[in-house]
C-alpha positions as a Markdown table, in Angstrom:
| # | Residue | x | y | z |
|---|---|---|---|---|
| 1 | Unk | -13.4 | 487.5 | -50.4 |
| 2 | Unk | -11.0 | 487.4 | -53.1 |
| 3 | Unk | -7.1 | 487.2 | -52.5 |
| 4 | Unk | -6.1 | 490.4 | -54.4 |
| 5 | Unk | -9.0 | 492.2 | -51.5 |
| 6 | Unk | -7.5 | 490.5 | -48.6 |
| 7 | Unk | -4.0 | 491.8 | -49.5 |
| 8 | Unk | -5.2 | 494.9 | -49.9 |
| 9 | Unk | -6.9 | 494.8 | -46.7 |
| 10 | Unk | -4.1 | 493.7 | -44.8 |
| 11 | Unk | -1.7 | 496.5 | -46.7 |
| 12 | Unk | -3.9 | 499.4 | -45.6 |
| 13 | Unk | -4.2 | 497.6 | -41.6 |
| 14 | Unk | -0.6 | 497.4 | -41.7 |
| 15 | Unk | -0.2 | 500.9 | -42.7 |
| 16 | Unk | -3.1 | 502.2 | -40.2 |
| 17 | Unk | -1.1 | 500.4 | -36.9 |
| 18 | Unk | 2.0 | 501.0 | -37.9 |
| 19 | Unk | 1.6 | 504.9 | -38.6 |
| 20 | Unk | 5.2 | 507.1 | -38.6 |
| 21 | Unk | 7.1 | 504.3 | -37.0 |
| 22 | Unk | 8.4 | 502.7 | -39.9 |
| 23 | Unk | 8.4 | 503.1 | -43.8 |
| 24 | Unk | 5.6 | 503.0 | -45.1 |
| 25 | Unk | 6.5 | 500.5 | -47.4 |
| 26 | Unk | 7.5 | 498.2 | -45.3 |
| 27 | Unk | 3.9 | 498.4 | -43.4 |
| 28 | Unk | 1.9 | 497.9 | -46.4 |
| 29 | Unk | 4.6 | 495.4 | -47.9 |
| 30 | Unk | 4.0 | 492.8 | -44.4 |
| 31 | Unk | 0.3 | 493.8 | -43.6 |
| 32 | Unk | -0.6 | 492.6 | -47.6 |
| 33 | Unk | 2.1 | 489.4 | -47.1 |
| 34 | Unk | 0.0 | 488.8 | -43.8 |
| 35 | Unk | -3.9 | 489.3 | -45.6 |
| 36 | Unk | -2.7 | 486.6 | -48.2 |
| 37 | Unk | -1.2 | 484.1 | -46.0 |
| 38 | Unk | -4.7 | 482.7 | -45.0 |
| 39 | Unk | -5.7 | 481.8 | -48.1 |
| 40 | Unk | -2.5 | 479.7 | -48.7 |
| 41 | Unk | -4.5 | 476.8 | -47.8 |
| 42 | Unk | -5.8 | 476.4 | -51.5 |
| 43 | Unk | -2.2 | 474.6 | -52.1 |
| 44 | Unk | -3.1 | 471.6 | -49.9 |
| 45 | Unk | -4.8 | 469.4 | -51.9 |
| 46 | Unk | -7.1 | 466.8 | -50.3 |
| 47 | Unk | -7.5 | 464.2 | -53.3 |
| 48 | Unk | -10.9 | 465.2 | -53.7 |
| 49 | Unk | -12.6 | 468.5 | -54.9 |
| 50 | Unk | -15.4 | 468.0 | -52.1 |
| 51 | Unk | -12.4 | 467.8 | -49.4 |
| 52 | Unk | -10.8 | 470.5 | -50.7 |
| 53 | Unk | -13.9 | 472.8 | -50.8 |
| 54 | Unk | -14.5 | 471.6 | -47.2 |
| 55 | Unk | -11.2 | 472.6 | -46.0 |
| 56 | Unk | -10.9 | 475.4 | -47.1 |
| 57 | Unk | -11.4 | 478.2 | -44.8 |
| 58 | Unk | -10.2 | 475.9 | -42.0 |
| 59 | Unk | -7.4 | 475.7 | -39.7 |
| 60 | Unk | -5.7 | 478.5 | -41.5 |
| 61 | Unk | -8.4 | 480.9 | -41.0 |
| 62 | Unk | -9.1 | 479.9 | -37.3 |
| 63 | Unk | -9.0 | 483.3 | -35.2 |
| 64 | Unk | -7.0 | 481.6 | -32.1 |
| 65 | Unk | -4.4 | 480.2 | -34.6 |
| 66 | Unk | -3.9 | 483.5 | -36.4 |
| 67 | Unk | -3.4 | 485.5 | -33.4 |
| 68 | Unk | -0.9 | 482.9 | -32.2 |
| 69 | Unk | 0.5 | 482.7 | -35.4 |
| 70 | Unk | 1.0 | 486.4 | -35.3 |
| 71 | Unk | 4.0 | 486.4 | -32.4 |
| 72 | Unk | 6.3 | 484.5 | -34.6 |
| 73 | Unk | 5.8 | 486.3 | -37.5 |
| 74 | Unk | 5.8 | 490.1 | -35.6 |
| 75 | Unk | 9.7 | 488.6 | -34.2 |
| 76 | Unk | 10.8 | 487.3 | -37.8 |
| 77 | Unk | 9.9 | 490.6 | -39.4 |
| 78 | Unk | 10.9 | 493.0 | -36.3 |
| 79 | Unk | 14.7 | 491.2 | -36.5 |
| 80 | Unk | 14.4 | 491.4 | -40.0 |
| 81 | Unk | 14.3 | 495.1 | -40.2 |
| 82 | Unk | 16.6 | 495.3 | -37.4 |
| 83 | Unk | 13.6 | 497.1 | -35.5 |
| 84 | Unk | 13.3 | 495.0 | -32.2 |
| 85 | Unk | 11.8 | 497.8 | -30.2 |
| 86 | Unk | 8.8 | 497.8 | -32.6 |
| 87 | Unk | 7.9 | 494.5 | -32.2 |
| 88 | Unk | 4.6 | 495.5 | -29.9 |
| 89 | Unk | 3.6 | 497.3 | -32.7 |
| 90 | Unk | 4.4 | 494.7 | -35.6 |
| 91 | Unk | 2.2 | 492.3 | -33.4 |
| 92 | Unk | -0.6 | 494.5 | -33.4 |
| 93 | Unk | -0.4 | 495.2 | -37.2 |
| 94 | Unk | 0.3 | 491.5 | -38.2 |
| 95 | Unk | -2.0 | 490.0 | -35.8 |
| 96 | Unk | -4.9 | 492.4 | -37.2 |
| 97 | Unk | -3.6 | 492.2 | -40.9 |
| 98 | Unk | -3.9 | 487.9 | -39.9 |
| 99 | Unk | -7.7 | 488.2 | -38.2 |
| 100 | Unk | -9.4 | 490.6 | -40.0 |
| 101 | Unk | -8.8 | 488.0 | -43.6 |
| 102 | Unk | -11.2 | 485.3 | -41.8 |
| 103 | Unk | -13.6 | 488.0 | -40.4 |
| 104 | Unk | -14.1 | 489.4 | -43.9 |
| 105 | Unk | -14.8 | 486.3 | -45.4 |
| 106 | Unk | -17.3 | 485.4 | -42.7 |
| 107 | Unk | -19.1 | 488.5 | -44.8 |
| 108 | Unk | -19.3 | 485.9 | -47.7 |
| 109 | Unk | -21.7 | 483.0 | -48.1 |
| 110 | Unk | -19.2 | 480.1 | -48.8 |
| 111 | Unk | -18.4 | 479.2 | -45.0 |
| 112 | Unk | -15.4 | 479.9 | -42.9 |
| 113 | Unk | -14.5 | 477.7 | -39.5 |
| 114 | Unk | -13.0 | 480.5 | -37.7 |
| 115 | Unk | -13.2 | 478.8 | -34.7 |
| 116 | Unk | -11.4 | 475.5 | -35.2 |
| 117 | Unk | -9.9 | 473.8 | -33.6 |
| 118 | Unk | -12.7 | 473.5 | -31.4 |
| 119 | Unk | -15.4 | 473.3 | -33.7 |
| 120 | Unk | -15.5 | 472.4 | -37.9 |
| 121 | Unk | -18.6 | 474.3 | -37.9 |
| 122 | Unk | -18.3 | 476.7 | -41.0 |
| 123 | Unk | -20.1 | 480.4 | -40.8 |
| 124 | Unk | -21.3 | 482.8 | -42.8 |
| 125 | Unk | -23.4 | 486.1 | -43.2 |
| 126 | Unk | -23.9 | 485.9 | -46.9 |
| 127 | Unk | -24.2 | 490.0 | -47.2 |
| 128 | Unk | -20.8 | 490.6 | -49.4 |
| 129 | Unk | -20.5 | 488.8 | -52.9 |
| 130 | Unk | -16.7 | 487.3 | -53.2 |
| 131 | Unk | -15.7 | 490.4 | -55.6 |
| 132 | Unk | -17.3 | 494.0 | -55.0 |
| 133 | Unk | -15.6 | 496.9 | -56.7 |
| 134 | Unk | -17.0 | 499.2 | -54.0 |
| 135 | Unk | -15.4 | 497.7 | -51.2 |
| 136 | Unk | -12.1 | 496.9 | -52.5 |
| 137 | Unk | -11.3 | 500.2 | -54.8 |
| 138 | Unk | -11.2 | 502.3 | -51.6 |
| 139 | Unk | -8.4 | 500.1 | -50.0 |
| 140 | Unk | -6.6 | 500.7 | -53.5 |
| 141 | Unk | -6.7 | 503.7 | -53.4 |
| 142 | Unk | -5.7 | 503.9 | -49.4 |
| 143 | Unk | -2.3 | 501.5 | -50.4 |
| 144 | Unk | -1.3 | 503.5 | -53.4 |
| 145 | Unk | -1.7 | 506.7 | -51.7 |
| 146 | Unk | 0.6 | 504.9 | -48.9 |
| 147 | Unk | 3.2 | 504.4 | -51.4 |
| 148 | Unk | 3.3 | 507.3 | -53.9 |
| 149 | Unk | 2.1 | 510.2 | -51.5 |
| 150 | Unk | 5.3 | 511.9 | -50.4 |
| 151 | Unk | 3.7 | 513.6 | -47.7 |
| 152 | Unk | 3.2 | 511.1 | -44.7 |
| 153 | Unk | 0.3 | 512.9 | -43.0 |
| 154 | Unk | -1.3 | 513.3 | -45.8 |
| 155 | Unk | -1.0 | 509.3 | -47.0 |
| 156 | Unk | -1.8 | 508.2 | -43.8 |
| 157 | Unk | -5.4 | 510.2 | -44.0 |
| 158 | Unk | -6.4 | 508.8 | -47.6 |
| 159 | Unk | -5.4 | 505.1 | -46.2 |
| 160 | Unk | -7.6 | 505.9 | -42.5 |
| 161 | Unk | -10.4 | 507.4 | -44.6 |
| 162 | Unk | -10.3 | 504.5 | -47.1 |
| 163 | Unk | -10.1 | 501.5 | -44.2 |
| 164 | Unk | -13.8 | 503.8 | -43.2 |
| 165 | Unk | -15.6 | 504.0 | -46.3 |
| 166 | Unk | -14.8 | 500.4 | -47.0 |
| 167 | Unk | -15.6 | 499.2 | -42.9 |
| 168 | Unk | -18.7 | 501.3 | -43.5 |
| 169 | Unk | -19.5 | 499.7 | -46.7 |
| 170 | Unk | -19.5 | 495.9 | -45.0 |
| 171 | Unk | -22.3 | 497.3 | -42.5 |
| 172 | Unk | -24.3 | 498.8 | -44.9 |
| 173 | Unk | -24.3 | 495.5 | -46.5 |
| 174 | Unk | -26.0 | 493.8 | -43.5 |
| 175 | Unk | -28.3 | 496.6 | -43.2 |
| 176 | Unk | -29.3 | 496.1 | -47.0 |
| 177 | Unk | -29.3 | 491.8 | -46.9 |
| 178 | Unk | -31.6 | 492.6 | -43.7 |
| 179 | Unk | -33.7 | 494.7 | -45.2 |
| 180 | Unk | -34.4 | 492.4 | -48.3 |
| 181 | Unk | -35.1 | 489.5 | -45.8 |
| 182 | Unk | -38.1 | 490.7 | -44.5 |
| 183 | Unk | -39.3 | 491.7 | -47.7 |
| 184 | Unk | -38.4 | 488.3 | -48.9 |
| 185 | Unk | -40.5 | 486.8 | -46.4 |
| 186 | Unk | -43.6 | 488.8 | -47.2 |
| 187 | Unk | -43.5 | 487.8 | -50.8 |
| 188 | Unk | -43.5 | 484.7 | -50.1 |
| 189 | Unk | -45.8 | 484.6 | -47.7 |
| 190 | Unk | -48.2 | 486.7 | -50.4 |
| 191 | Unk | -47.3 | 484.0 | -52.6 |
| 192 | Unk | -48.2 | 480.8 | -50.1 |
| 193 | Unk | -44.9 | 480.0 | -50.2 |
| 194 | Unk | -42.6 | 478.6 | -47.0 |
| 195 | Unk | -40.1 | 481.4 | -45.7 |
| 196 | Unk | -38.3 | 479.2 | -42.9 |
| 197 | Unk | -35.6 | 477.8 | -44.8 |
| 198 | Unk | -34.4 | 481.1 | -47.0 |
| 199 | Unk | -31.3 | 482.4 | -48.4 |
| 200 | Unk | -30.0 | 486.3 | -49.2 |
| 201 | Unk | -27.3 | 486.8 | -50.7 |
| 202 | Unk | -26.0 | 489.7 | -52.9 |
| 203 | Unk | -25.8 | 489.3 | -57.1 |
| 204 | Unk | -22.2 | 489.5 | -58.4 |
| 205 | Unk | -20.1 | 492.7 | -58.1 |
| 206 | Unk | -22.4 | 494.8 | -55.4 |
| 207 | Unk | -25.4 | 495.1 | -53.2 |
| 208 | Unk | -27.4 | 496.8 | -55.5 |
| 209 | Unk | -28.6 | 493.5 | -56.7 |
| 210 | Unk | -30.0 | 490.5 | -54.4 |
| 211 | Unk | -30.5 | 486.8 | -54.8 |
| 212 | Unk | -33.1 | 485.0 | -52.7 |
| 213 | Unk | -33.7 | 481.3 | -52.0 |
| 214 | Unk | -36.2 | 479.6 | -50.4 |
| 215 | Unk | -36.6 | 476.0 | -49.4 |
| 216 | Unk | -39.9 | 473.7 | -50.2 |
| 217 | Unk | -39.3 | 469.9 | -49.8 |
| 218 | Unk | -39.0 | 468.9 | -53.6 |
| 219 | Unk | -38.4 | 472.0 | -54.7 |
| 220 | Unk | -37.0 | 475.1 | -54.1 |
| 221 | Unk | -37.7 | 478.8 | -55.2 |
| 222 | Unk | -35.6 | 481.6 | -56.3 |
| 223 | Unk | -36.0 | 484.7 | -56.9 |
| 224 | Unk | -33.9 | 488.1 | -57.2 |
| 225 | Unk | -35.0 | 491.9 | -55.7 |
| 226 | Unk | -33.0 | 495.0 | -56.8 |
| 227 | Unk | -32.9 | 497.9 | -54.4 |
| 228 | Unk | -34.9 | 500.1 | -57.5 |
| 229 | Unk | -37.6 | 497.4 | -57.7 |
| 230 | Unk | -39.3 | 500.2 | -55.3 |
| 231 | Unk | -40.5 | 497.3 | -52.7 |
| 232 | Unk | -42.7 | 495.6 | -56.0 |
| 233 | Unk | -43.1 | 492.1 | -54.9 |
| 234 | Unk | -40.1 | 489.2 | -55.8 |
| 235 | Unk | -41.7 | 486.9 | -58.5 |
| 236 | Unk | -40.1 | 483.6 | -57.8 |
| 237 | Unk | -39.3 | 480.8 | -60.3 |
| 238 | Unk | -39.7 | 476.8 | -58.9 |
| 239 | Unk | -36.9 | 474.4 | -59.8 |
| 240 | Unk | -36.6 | 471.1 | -58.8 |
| 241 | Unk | -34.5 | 470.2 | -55.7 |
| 242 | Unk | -34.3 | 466.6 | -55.9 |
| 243 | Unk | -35.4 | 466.0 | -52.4 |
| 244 | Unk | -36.2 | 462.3 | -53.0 |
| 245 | Unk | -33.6 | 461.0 | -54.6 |
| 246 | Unk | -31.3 | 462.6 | -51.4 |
| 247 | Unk | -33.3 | 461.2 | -48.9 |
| 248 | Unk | -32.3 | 457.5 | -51.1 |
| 249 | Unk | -29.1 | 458.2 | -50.3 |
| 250 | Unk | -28.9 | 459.8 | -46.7 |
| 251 | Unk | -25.8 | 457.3 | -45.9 |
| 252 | Unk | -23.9 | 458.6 | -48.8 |
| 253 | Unk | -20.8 | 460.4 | -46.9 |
| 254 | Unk | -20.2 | 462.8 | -49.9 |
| 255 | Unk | -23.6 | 463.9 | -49.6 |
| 256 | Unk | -23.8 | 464.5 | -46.0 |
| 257 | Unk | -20.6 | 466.5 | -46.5 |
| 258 | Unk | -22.3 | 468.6 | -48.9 |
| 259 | Unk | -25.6 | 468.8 | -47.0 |
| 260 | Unk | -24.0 | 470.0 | -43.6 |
| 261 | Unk | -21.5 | 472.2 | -45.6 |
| 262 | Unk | -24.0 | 474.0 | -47.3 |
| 263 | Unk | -26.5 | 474.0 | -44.6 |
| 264 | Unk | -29.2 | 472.4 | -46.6 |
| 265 | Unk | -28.9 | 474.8 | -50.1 |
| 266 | Unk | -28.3 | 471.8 | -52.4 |
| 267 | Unk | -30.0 | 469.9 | -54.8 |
| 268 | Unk | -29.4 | 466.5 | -56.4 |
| 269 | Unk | -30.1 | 464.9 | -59.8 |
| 270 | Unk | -29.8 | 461.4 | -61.5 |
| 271 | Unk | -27.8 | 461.9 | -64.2 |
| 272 | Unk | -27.0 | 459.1 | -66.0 |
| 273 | Unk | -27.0 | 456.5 | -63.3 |
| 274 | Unk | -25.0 | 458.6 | -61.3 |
| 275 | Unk | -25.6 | 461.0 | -58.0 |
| 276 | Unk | -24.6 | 465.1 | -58.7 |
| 277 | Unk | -24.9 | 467.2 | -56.0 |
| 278 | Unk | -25.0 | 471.0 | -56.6 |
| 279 | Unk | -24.3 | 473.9 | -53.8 |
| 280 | Unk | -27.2 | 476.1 | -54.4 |
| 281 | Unk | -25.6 | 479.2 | -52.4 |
| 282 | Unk | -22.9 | 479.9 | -55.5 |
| 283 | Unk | -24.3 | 481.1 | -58.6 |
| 284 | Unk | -28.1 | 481.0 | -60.2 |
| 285 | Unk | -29.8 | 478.8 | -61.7 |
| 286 | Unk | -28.7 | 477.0 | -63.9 |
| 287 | Unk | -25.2 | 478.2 | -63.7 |
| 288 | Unk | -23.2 | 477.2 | -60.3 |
| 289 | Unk | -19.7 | 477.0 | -58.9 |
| 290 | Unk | -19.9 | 473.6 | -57.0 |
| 291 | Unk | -21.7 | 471.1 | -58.8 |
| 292 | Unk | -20.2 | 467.3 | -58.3 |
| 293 | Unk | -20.4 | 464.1 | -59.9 |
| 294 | Unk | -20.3 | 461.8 | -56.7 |
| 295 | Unk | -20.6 | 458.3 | -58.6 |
| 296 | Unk | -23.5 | 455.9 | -58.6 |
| 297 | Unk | -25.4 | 455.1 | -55.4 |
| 298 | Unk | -23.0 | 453.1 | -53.0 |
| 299 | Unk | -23.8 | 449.5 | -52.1 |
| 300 | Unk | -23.4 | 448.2 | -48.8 |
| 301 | Unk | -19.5 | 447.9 | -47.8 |
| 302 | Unk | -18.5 | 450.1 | -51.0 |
| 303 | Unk | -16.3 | 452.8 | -50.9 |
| 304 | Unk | -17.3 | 456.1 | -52.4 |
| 305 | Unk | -15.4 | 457.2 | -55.6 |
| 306 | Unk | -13.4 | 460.8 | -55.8 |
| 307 | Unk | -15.9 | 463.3 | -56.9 |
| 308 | Unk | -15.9 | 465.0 | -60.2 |
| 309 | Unk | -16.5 | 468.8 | -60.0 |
| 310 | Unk | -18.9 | 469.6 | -62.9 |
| 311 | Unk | -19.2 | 473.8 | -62.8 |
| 312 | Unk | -21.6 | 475.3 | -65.0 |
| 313 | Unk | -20.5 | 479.2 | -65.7 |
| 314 | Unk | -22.7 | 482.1 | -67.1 |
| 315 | Unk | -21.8 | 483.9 | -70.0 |
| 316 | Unk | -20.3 | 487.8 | -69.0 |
| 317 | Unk | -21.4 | 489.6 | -71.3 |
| 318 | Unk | -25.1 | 488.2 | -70.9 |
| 319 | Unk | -24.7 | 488.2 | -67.1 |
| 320 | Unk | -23.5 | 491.8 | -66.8 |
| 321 | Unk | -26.2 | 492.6 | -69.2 |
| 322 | Unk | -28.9 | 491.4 | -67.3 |
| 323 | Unk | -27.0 | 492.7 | -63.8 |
| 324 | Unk | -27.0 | 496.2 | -65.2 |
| 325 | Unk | -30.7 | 496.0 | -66.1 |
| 326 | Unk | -31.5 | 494.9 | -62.8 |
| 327 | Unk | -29.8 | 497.6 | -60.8 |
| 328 | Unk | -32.0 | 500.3 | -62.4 |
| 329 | Unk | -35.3 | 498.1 | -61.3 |
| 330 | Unk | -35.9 | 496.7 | -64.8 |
| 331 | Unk | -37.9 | 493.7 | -64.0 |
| 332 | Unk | -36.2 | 491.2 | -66.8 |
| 333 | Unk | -35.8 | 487.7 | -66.3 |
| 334 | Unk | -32.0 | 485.9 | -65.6 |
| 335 | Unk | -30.5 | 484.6 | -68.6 |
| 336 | Unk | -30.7 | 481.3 | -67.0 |
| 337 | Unk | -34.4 | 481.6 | -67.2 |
| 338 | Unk | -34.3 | 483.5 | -70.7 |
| 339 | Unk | -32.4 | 480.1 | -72.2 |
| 340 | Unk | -29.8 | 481.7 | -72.8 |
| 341 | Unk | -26.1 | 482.9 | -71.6 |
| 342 | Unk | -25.4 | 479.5 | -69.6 |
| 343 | Unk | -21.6 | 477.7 | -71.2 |
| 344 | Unk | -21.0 | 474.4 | -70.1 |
| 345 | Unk | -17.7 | 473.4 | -68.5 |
């Protein structure tokens, strides 16, 4: 999720565990430093945009390293607020504030290796969109009720019922992506169309919305289904995958980063002489987040060259036109597909 949700998440932990033992403040001021410090890997640079999308998510997000991580940090701020007797109860707050940032993003698509160092391998459920208004608002409202409510009790409740709705929300989020599978899978069967290899993942900003992808050698198919669509059938567009020109160029290492990364949602085209690989699982077609230029096809004994990210971006104003469209079951076509709305870099 985004940085600005994972502080707030970590402010309102903080303030759940830590209760009437210590300011408020001072709860929601180390459970938000806490739900940010994960994402402090972005800093590191790799010397390549493939490495750093790779890493990310990593080491720092690595549920045996956070909770280790977490007795340090519960002594440093126990001392610091000369509150040595709490330090039990700053564990609990900093280790959950510290945990729950890497179990949130597992929510998203992108990939998150919570359990290095023992494994790279990067997971994700794909039911929660990076931003959603729904889930983090409550927690907003939770922390500034936390600071600005004079009555304790009374703060205390608005933060516990807030950390619910919002905990709550990220299950019925499964519960929707789940439901939309198995829909997927019958329009495309209905179609004639493979449903082994298939993606469902939520359209920006909420669940109201879904994008599905599915998988066919050269090609691959996407489609979206909105909750109002009333169980009418997806109608899926085919776009070529470039699955030829990967197979070329199986040994390329920058590929095979991508292709395990990604866990086979990518396509790649020829431009110009040279290989780009795109990350299927971010964005819609034609507009995506991770798209690289990885150079021209390596020779024997030649090294690869340092990518060259290449993101296409969607217009706003036509995206959020079409969104709001297709959260009341109007069945209009992406602006991708409408040849329009799509800016280059």
């Amino acid at each position: 999720m985004d940085s600005v949700t994972q502080v707030l998440l970590g402010a309102s932990i903080g303030v759940a565990v830590m209760g009437r033992r210590t300011a408020l403040w001072k709860s929601a001021l180390w459970g938000g430093v806490a739900g940010l410090l994960p994402d402090l890997d972005v800093l590191v640079d790799h010397g390549d945009p493939i490495l750093n999308m790779i890493r990310h998510r990593a080491e720092s997000h690595a549920l045996l390293l956070l909770t280790l991580f977490a007795f340090p940090l519960a002594w440093a701020v126990s001392r610091l607020h000369r509150q040595p007797q709490l330090y039990g109860c700053w564990w609990w707050a900093l280790m959950l504030a510290l945990v729950t940032h890497p179990l949130l993003d597992l929510m998203t698509v992108y990939g998150t290796q919570v359990f290095q160092p023992f494994t790279d391998e990067a997971y994700g459920l794909g039911s929660m969109f990076i931003v959603d208004p729904v889930y983090s608002l409550p927690l907003l409202a939770g922390v500034v009720a936390a600071l600005r409510v004079k009555t304790v009790g009374k703060a205390l409740r608005i933060n516990g019922w807030a950390l619910a709705f919002s905990t709550a929300y990220l299950a019925w989020s499964a519960l929707a992506q789940w439901g939309v599978t198995q829909h997927a899978r019958q329009s495309l069967q209905a179609q004639g169309l493979p449903s082994q290899h298939l993606l469902v993942t939520p359209a920006p900003l909420s669940t109201l919305v879904w994008r599905v992808v599915a998988i066919e050698g050269e090609r691959f198919h996407e489609g979206f289904y909105a909750l109002m669509d009333g169980g009418r059938a997806i109608r899926f567009e085919a776009h070529e995958r470039g699955g030829a020109l990967a197979t070329q160029n199986a040994d390329h290492p920058q590929l095979q980063r991508l292709a395990r990364f990604t866990d086979g949602f990518y396509k790649t085209a020829d431009s110009n002489g040279k290989l780009v690989v795109t990350d299927l699982r971010m964005g819609q077609e034609p507009a995506y987040v991770f798209s690289f230029d990885i150079g021209p096809p390596l020779q024997p004994g030649q090294s690869h060259p340092v990518a060259q990210q290449q993101s296409r971006r969607m217009e706003v104003g036509a995206g959020l036109t079409w969104l709001g469209q297709r959260m009341l079951g109007h069945d209009v076509p992406p602006p991708g597909n409408a040849k329009m709305g799509v800016k280059a870099p």
